[in-house]
Backbone bond lengths (Angstrom), bond angles and torsions (degrees), N, CA, C in turn:
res aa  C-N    CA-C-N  psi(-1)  N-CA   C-N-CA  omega(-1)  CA-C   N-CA-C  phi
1 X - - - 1.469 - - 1.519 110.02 -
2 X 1.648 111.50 -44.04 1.506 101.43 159.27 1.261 135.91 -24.28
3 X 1.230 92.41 -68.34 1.512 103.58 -177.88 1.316 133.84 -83.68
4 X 1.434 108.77 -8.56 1.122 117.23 160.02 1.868 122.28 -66.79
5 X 1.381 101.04 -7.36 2.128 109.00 -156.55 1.450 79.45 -121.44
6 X 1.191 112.62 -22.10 2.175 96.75 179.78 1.899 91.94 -77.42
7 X 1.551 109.84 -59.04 1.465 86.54 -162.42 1.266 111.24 -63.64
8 X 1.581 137.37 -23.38 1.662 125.22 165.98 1.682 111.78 -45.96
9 X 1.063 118.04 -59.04 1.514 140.65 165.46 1.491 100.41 -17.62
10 X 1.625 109.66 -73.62 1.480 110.79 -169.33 1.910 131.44 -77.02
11 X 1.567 79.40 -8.93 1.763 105.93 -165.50 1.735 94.74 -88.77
12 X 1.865 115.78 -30.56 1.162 94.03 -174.04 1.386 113.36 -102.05
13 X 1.971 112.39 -3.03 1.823 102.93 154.79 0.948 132.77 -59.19
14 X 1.984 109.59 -15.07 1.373 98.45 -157.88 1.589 107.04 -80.91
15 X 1.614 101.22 -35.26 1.280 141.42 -171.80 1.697 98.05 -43.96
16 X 1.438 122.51 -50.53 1.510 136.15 -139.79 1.862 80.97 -109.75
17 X 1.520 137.40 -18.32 1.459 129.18 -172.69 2.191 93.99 -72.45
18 X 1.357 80.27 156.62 1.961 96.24 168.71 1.118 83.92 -55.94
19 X 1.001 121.63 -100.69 1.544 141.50 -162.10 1.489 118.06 15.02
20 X 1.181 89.55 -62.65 1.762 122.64 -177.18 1.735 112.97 -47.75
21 X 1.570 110.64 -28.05 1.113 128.41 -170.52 1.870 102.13 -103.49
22 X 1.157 115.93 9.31 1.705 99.87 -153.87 1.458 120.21 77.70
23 X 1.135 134.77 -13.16 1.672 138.88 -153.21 1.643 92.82 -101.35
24 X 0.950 113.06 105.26 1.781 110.79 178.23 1.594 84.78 -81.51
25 X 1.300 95.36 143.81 1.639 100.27 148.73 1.706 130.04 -62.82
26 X 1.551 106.91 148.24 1.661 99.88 -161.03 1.385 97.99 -141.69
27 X 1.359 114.11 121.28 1.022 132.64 -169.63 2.283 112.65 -67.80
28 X 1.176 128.14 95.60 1.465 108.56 168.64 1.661 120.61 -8.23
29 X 1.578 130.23 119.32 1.393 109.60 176.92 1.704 75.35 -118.03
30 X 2.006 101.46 152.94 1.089 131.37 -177.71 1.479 112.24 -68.88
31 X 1.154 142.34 162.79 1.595 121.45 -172.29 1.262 85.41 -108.10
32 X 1.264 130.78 168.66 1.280 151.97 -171.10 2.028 126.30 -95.25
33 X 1.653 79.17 94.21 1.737 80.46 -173.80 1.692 128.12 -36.76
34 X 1.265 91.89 157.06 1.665 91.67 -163.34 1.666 101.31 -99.35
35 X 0.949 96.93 134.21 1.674 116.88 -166.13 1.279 105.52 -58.38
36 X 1.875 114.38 152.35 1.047 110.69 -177.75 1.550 106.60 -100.76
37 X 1.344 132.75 139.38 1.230 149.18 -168.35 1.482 131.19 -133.71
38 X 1.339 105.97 53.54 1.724 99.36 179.90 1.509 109.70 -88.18
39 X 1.551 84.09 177.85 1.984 119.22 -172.97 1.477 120.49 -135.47
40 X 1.282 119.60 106.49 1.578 97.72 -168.87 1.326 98.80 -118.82
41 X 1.130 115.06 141.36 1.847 109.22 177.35 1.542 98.10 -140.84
42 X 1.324 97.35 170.98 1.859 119.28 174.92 1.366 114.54 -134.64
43 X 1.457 108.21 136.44 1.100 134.96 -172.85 1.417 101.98 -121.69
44 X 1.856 104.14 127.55 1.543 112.14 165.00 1.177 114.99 -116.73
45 X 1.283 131.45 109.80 1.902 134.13 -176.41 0.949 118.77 -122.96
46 X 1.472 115.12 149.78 1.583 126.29 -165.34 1.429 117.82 -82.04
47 X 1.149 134.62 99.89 1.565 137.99 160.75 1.714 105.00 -23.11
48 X 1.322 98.95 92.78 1.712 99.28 172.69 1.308 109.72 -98.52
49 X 0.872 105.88 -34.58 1.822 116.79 -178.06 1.487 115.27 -138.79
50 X 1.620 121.23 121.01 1.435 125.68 -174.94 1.542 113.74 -98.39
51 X 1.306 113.36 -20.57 1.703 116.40 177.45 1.390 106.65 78.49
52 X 1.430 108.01 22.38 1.656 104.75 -166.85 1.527 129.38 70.16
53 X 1.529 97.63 0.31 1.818 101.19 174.05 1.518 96.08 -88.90
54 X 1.368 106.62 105.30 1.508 116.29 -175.20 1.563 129.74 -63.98
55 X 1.393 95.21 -35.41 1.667 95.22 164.06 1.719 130.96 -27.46
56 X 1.230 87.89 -51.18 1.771 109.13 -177.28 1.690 89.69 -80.41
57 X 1.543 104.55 127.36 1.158 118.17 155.93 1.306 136.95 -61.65
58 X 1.184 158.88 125.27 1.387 150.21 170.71 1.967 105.26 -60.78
59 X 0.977 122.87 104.13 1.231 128.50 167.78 1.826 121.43 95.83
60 X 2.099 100.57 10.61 1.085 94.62 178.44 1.853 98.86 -110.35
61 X 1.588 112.71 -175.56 1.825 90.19 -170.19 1.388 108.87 -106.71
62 X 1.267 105.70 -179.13 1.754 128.01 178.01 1.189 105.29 -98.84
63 X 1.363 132.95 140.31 1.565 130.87 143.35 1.107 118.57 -95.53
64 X 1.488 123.97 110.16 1.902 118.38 175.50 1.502 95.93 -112.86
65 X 1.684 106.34 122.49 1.555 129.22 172.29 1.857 93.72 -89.30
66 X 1.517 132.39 133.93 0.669 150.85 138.44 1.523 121.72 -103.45
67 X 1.967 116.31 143.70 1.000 96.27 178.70 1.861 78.13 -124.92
68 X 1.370 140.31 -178.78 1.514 129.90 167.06 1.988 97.05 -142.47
69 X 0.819 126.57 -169.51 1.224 147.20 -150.07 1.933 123.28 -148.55
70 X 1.488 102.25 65.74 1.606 99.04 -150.28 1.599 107.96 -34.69
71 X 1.447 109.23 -39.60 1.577 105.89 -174.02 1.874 132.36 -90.70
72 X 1.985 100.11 36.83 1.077 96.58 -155.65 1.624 115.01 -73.07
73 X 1.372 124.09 171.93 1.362 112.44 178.40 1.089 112.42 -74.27
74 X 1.938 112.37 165.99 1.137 98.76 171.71 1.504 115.21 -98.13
75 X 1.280 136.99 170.89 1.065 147.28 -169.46 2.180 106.91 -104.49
76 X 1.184 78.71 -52.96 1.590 93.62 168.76 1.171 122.78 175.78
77 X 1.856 119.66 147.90 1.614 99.58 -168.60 1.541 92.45 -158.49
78 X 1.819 103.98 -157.63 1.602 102.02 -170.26 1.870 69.35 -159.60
79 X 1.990 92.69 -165.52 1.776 84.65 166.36 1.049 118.96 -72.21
80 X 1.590 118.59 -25.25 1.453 120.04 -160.50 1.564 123.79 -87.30
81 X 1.322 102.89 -9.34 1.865 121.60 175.66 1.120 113.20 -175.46
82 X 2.151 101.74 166.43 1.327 84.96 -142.86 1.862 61.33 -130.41
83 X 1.541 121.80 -177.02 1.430 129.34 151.43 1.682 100.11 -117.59
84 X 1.306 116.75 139.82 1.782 97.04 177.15 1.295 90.86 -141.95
85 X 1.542 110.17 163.50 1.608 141.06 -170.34 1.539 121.77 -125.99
86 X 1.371 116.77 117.99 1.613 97.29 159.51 1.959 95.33 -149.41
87 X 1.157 90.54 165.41 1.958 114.80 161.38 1.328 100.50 -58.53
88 X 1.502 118.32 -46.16 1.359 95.51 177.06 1.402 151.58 -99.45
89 X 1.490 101.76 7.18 1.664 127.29 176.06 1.597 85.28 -64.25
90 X 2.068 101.93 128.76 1.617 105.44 -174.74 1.675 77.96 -128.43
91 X 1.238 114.67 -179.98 1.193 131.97 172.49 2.097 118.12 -176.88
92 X 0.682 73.72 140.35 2.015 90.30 -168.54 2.105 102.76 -133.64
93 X 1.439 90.63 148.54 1.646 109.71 -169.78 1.623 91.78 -133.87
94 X 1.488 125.29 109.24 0.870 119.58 146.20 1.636 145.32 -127.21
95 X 1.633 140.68 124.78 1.358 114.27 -150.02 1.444 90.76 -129.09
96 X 1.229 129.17 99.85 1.558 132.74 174.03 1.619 110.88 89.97
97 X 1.739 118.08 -92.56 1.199 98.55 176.09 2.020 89.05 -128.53
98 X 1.088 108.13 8.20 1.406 108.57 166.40 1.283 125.87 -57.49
99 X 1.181 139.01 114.57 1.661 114.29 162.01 1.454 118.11 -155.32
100 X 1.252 96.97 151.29 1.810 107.21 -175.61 1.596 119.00 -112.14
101 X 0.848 118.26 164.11 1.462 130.67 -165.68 1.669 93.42 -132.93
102 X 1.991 107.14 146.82 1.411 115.40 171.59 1.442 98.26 -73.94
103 X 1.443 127.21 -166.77 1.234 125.01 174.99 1.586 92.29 -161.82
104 X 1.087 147.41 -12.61 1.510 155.32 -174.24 1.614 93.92 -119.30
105 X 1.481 89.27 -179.98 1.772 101.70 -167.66 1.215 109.06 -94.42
106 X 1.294 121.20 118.73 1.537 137.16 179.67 1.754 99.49 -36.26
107 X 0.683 83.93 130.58 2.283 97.20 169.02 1.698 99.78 -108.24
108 X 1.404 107.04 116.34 1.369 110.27 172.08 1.346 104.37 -107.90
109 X 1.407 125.35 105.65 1.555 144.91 -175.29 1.452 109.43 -69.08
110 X 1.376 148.50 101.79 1.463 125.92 178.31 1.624 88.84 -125.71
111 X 1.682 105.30 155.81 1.054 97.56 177.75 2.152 82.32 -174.51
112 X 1.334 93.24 148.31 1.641 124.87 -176.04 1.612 98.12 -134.11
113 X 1.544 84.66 152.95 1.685 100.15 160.15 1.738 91.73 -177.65
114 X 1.760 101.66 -173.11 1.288 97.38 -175.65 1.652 137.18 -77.30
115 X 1.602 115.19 -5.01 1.134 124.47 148.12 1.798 119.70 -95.61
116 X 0.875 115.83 3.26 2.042 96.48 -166.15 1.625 87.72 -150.19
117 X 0.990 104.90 165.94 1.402 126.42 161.21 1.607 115.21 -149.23
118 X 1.633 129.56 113.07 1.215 124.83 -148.04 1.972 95.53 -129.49
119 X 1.289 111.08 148.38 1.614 113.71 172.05 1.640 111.48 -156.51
120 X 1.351 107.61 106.16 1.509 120.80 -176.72 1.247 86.80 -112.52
121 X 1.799 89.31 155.43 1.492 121.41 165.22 1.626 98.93 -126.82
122 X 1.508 114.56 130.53 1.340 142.06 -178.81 1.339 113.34 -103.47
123 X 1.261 120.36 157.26 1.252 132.67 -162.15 1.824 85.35 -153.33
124 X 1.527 122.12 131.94 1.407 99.72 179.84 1.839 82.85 -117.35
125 X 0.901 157.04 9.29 1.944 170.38 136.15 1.018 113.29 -148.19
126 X 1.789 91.86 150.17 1.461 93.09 162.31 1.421 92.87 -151.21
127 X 1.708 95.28 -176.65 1.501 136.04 -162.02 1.250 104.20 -58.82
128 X 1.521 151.51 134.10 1.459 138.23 -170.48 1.173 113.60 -109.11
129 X 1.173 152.81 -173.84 1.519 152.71 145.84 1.360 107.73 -65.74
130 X 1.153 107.33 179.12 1.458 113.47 -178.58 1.604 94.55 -92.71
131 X 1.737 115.56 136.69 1.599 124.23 169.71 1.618 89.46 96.55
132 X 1.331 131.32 -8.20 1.645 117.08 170.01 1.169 121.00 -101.29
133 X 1.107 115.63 143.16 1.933 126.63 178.30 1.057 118.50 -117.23
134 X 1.127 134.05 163.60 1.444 140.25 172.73 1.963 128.73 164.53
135 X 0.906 92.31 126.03 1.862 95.22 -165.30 1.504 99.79 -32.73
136 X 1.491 117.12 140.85 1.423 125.38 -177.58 1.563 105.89 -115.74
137 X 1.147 103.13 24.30 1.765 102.87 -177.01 1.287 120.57 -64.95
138 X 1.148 146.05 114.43 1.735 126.00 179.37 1.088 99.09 -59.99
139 X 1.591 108.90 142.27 1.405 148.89 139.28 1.880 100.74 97.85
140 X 1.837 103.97 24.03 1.193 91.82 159.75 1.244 137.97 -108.38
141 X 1.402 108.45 -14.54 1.576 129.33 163.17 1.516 106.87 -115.09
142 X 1.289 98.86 159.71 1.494 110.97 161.58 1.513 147.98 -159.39
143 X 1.179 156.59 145.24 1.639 126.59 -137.82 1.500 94.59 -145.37
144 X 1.253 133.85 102.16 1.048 151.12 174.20 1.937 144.11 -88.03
145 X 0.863 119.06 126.66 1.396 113.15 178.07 1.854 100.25 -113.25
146 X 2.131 89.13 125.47 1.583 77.35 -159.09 1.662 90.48 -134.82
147 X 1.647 95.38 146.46 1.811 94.52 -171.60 1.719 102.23 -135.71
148 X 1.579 119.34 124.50 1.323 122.32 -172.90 1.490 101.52 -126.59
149 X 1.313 111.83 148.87 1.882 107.44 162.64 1.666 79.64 -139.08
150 X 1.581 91.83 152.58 1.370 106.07 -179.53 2.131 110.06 -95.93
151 X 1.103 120.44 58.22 1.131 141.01 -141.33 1.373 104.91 -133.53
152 X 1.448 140.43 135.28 1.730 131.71 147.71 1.660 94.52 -66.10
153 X 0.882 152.71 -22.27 1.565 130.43 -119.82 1.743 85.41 -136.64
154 X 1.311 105.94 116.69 1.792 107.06 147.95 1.281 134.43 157.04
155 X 1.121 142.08 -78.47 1.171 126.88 171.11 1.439 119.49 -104.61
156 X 1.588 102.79 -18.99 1.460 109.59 -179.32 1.446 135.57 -90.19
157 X 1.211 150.46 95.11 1.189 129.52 -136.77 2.225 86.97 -112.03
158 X 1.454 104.45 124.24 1.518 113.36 174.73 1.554 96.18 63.10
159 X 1.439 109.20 -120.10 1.555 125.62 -167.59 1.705 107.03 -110.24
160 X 1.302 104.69 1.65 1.714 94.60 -167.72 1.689 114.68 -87.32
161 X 1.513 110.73 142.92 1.211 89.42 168.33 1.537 148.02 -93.12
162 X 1.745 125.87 171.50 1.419 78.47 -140.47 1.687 90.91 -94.13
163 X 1.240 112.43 -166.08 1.648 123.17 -158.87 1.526 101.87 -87.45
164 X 1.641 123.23 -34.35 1.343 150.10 149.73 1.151 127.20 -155.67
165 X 1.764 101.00 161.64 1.608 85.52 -171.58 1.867 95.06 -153.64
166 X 0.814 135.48 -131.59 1.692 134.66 -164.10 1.960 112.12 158.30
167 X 1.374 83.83 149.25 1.666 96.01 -167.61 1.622 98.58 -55.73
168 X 1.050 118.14 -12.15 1.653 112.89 -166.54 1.704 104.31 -67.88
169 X 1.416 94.14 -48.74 1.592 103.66 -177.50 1.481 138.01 -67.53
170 X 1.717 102.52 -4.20 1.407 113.49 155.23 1.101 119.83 -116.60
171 X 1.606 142.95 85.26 1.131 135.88 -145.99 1.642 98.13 -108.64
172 X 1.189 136.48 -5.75 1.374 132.06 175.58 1.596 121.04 -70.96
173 X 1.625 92.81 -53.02 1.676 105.81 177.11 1.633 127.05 -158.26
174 X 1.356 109.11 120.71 1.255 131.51 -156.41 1.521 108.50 -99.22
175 X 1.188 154.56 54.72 1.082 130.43 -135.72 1.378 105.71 -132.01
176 X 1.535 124.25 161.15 1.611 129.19 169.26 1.467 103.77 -129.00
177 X 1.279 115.75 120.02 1.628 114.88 -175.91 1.021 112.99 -110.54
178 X 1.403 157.09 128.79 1.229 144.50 173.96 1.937 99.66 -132.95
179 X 1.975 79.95 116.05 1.740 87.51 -153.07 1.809 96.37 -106.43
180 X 1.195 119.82 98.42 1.416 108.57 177.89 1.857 94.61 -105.06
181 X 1.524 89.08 80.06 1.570 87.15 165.99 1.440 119.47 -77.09
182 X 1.387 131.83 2.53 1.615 140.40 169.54 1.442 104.45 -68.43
183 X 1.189 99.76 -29.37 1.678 98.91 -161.19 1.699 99.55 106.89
184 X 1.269 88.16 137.83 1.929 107.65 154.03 1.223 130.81 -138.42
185 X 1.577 129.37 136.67 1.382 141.79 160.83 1.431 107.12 -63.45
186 X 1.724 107.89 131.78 1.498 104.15 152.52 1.444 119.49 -155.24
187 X 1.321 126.45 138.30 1.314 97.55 -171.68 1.593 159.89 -19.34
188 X 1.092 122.57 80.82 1.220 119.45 -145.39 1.444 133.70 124.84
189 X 1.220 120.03 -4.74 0.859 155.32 -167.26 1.424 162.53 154.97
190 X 1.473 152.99 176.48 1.092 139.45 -167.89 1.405 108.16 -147.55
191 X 1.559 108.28 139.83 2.086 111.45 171.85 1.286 106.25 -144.00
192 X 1.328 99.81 132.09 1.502 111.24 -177.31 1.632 116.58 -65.34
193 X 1.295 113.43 -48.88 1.210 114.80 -173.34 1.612 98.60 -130.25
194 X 1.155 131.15 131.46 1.426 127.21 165.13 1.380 120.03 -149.56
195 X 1.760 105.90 163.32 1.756 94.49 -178.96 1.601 89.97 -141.42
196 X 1.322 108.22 142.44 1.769 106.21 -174.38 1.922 97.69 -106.22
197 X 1.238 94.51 116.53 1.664 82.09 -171.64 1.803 100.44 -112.98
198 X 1.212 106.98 139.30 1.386 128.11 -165.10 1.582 124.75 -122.92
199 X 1.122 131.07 113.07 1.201 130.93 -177.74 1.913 123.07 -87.34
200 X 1.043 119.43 106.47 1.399 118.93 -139.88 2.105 90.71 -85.53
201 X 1.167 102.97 127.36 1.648 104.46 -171.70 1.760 105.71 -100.86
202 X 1.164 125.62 -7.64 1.431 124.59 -148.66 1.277 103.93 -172.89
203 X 1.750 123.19 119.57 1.702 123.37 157.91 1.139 95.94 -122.23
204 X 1.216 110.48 156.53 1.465 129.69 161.94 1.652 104.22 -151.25
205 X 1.846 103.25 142.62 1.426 96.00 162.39 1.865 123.71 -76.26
206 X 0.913 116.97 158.14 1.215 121.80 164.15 1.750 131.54 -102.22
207 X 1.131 124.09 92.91 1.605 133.61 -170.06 1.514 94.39 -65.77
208 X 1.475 84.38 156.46 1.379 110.69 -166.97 1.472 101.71 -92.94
């Protein structure tokens, strides 16, 4: 009787294994992380307009270090633009020995259609100097590096962003805005509403 209930025993694991069916067993495979891909470039632009925030010179320059994140998420989009996100979109403002840092997640703006093709990098706050103030609310100020050609044709293909690109390829508008429409404190003074508008003369990427 033993041995009669072992071979039922073994006849009905074999019966109940994949195997038995053709079905090998298959192990879960992990999907394959998505690569990391940054871009860092610098921008030097001319202080054309200070808004009366005196720090910034009228006619001396800005340095904006961008770094972006080729695979950042998107935030929200259509075909024609995209909003995108990452940890690693960095961004820095510096004008002499002044300088600011983003502190929120860079917004990389891209957007095409059949006249323009446009690609900003956003800053929605940042980090101040010591003796500066300014409302830190998200989504009430914001400080931008912004590049348009009035063109269908160029670096941008739909909503994606592009892998690189150069001042040549936005030849309409080059710009660095730093919009403290809240108002800002800074040593020396005070402005209720201001916009620092900047004419960007020079990009280059920066290798790692």
């Amino acid at each position: 009787m033993e041995r009669r209930l072992t071979g039922l025993l073994t006849i009905t694991l074999v019966s109940m294994s994949p195997s038995a069916f053709g079905q090998p067993t298959q192990l879960p495979v992990a999907p394959e992380p998505t690569p990391i891909e940054t871009r860092t470039y610098q921008v030097k632009a001319r202080i054309k307009n200070n808004a009366g925030i005196t720090p910034f010179k009228v006619g001396e320059l800005i340095t904006v270090r961008f770094t972006y994140d080729i695979n950042s998420k998107k935030l929200r989009s259509d075909d024609s633009y995209a909003h995108r996100v990452s940890k690693r979109n960095k961004m820095t403002f510096a004008s002499g020995e002044t300088k600011f840092a983003a502190t929120e997640d860079i917004i990389i703006a891209v957007s095409s259609g059949k006249y323009y093709q446009t690609l900003n990098f956003v800053a929605n706050d940042l980090e101040l100097p010591e003796g500066w103030e300014t409302n830190h609310k998200r989504g009430r100020q914001h400080y931008v590096v912004m590049f348009q050609t009035l063109t269908p044709e160029g670096v941008i293909t739909g909503n994606s962003i592009p892998d690189r690109f150069s001042l040549s390829d936005f030849k309409d508008t080059a710009e660095v805005r730093l919009n403290f429409v809240e108002g800002v404190k800074f040593p020396g003074g005070e402005v209720k509403r201001g916009v620092v508008m900047c004419k960007i003369e020079s990009l280059e990427e920066v290798k790692h």
